[in-house]
C-alpha positions in Angstrom: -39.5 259.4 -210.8 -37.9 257.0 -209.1 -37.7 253.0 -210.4 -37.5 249.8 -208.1 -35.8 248.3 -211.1 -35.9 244.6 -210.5 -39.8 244.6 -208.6 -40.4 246.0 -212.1 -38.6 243.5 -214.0 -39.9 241.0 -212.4 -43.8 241.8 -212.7 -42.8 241.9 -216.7 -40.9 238.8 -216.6 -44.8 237.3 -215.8 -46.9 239.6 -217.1 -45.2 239.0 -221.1 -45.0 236.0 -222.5 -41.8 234.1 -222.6 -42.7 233.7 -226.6 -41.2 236.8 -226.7 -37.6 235.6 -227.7 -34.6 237.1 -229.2 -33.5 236.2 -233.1 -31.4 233.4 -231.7 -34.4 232.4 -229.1 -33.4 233.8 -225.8 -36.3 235.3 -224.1 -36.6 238.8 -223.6 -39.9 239.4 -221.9 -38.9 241.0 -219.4 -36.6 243.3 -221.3 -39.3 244.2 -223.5 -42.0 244.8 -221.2 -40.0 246.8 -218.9 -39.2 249.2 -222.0 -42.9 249.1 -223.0 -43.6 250.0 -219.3 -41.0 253.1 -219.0 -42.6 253.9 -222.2 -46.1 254.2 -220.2 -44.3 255.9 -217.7 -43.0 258.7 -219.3 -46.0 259.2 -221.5 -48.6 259.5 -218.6 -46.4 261.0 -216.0 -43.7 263.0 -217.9 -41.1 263.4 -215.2 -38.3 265.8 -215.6 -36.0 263.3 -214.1 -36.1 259.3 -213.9 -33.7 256.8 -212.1 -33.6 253.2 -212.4 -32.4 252.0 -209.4 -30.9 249.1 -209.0 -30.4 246.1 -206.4 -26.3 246.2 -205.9 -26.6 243.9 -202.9 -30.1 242.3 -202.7 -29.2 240.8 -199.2 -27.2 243.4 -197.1 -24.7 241.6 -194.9 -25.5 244.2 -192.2 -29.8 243.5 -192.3 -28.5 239.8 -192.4 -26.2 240.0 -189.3 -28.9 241.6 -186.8 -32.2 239.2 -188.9 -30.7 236.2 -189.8 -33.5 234.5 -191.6 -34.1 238.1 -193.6 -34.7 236.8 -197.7 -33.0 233.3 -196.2 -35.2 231.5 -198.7 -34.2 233.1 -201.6 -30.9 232.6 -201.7 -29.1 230.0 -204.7 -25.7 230.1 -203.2 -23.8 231.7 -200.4 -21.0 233.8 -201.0 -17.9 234.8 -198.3 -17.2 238.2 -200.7 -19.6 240.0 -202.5 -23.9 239.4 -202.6 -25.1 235.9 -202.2 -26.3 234.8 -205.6 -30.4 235.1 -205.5 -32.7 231.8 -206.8 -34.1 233.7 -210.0 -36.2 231.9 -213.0 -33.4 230.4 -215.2 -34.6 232.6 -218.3 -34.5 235.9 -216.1 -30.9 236.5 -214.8 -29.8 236.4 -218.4 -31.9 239.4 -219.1 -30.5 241.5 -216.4 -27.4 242.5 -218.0 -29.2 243.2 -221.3 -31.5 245.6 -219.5 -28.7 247.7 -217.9 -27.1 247.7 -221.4 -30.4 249.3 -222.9 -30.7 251.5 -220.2 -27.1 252.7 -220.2 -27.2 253.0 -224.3 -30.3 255.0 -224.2 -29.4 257.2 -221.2 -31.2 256.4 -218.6 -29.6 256.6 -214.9 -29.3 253.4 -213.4 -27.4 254.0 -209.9 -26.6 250.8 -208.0 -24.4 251.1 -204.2 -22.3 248.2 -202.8 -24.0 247.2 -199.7 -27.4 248.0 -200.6 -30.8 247.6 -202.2 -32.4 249.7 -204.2 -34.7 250.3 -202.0 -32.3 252.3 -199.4 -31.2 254.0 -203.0 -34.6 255.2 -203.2 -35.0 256.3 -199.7 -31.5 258.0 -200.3 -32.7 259.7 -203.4 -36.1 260.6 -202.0 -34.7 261.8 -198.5 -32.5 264.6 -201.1 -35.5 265.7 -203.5 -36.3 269.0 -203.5 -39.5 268.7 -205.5 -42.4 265.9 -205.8 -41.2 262.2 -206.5 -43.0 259.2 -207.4 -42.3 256.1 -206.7 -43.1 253.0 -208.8 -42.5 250.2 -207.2 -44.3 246.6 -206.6 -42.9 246.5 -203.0 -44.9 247.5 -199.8 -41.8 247.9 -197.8 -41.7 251.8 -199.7 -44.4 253.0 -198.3 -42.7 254.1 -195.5 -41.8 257.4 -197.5 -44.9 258.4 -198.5 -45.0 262.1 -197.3 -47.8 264.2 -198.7 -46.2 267.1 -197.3 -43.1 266.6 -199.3 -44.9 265.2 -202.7 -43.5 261.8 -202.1 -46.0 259.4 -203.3 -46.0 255.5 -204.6 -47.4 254.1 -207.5 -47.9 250.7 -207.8 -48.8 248.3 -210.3 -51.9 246.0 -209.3 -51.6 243.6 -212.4 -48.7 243.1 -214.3 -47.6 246.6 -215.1 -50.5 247.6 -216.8 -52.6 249.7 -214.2 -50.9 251.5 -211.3 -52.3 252.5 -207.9 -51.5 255.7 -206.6 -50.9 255.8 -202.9 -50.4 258.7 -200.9 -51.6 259.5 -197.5 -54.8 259.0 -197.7 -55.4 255.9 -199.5 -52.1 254.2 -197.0 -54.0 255.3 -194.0 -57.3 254.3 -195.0 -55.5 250.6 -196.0 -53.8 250.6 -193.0 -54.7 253.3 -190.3 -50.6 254.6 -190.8 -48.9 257.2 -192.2 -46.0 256.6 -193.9 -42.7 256.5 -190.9 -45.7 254.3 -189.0 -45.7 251.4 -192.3 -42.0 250.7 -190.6 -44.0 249.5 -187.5 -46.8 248.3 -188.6 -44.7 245.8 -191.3 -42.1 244.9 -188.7 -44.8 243.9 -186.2 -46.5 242.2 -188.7 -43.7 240.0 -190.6 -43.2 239.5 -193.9 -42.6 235.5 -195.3 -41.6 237.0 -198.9 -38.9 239.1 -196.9 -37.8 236.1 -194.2 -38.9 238.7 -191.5 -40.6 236.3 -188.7 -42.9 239.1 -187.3 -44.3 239.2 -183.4 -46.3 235.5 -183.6 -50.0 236.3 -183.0 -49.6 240.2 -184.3 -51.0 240.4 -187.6 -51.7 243.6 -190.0 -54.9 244.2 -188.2 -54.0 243.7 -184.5 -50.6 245.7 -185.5 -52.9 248.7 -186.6 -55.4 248.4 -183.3 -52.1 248.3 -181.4 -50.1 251.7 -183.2 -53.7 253.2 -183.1 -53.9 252.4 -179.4 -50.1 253.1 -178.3 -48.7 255.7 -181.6 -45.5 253.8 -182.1 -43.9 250.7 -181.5 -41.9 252.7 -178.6 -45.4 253.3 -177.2 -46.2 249.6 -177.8 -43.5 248.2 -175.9 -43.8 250.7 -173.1 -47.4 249.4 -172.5 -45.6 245.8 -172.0 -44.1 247.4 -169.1 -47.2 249.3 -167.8 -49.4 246.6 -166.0 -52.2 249.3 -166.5 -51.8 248.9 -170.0 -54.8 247.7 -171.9 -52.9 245.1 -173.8 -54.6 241.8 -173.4 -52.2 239.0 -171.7 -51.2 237.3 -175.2 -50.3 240.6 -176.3 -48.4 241.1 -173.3 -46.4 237.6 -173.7 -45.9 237.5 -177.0 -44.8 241.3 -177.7 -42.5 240.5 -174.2 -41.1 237.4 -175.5 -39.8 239.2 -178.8 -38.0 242.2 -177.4 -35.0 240.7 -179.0 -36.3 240.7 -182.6 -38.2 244.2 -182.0 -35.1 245.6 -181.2 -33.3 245.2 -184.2 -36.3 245.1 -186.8 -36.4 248.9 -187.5 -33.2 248.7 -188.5 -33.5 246.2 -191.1 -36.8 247.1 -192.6 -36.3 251.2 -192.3 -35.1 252.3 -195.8 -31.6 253.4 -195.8 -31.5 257.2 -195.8 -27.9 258.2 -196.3 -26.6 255.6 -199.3 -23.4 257.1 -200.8 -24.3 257.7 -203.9 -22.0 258.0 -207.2 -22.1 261.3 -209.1 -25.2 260.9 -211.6 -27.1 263.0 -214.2 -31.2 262.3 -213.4 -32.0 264.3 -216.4 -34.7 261.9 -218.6 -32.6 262.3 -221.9 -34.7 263.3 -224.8 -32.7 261.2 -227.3 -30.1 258.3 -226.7 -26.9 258.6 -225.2 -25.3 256.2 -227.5 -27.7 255.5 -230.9 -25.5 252.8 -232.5 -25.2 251.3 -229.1 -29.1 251.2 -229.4 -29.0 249.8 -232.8 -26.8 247.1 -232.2 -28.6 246.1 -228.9 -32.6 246.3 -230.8 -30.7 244.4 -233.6 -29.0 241.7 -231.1 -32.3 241.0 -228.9 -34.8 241.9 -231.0 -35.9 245.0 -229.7 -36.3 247.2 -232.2 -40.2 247.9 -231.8 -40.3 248.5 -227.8 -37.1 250.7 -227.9 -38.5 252.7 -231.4 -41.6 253.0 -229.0 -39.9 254.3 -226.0 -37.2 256.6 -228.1 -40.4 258.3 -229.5 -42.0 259.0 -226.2 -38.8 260.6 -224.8 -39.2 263.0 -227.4 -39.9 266.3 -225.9 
């Protein structure tokens, strides 16, 4: 089982109330409802191995050089070394490094690569497994590896993180007429505001799908623009003409990363914690004692 840690922590951020404070009043809500949620996790899914992984660079230098605008409108501050510094809610960043604490104490892996998102972790990790992996993730952009063939499926929360959605094959084509390599196209085509990905103007998610139907690939799509015989209609034509220059580098930026150098790691979901007074002094410091009593009981074989 593989974690999109921050989508996660995120959708707990505003799915528990920020009442939910520390003893000294700092807000942990999305510290504790992301423990609550592994909790769930492991309870209903029991995976042999789990993986937090993490956003080491949220903005990849290398997506932004060929997509300039990609997550332009997220960014606080601009840095010349290291990630640019992401807008986040003012009570949320301060709950990051508490998470990784917990997650470290307790034993959980939580794998991170310079120069990537967790997302191209993911791909990296899903690309090596040799046995079914789920997903769980509140981001669209990973349903590119759904592979029914492989057991690679995603599950993803509708509301909050209280119900998930299991998508495989089936339920991605039926959403979307793709498989899961065709999501690259169909969301690259498309565009993406949340993402800063502009999109071919005029193509949205449904004339995207009639067009991959149509064509099979975006290869096929912009061989048609060539092909006056083609039965692409003349806006198509223009507009799909007209941005060659962003279809060109696109796939790049919004295919998952499949070859991340990963650190050595053990994915083994640990049956106890890794470090219990670490855990005590951490449920003691936040006031965490019921969500982490909760989840240390669930890892329990």
């Amino acid at each position: 089982m593989l974690l999109d840690t921050a989508s996660l922590y995120y959708r707990a951020y505003f799915g528990v109330p920020d009442s939910v404070r520390a003893p000294d009043g700092t807000p942990v809500n999305a510290v504790r409802g992301l423990l609550d949620f592994i909790g769930r996790l492991v309870q209903d899914h029991r995976p042999d191995e789990l993986v937090a992984c993490m956003d080491a660079d949220w903005r990849p230098a290398w997506r932004v050089e060929l997509i300039p605008s990609y997550k332009a409108h997220r960014v606080a501050r601009l840095h010349e070394e290291g990630p640019d510094e992401e807008d986040t809610p003012d009570t949320l960043a301060p709950q990051v490094p508490i998470i990784e604490a917990v997650l470290d104490a307790l034993g959980i892996a939580r794998v991170g690569v310079a120069g990537y998102e967790a997302d191209d972790v993911i791909g990296t990790l899903a690309g090596r497994a040799t046995g079914p992996v789920d997903i769980v993730t509140g981001d669209r952009d990973l349903y590119q590896l759904i592979d029914d063939e492989r057991g690679v499926r995603v599950l993803y929360p509708l509301k909050g993180v209280g119900s998930l959605h299991l998508t495989d094959e089936a339920a991605l084509r039926e959403k979307y007429g793709v498989d899961g390599p065709g999501y690259v196209d169909l969301a690259l085509l498309r565009g993406d505001p949340s993402d800063g990905l502009p999109g071919v103007p005029g193509i949205g998610e449904k004339t995207a799908a009639k067009l991959l139907d149509a064509f099979g690939d975006l290869a096929g799509i912009m061989a048609a623009v060539d092909d006056p015989r083609s039965k692409l209609t003349p806006s198509q034509r223009k507009r799909l003409d007209e941005a060659r220059d962003y279809v060109a580098v696109a796939p790049t930026v919004v295919r998952v990363a499949g070859d991340v150098p990963l650190p050595d790691f053990d994915p083994t979901l640990p049956a106890g914690p890794r470090d219990p007074a670490m855990v005590d002094a951490l449920a003691t410091r936040w006031g965490l004692g019921g969500a982490l009593r909760r989840l240390l009981a669930t890892l329990q074989p």
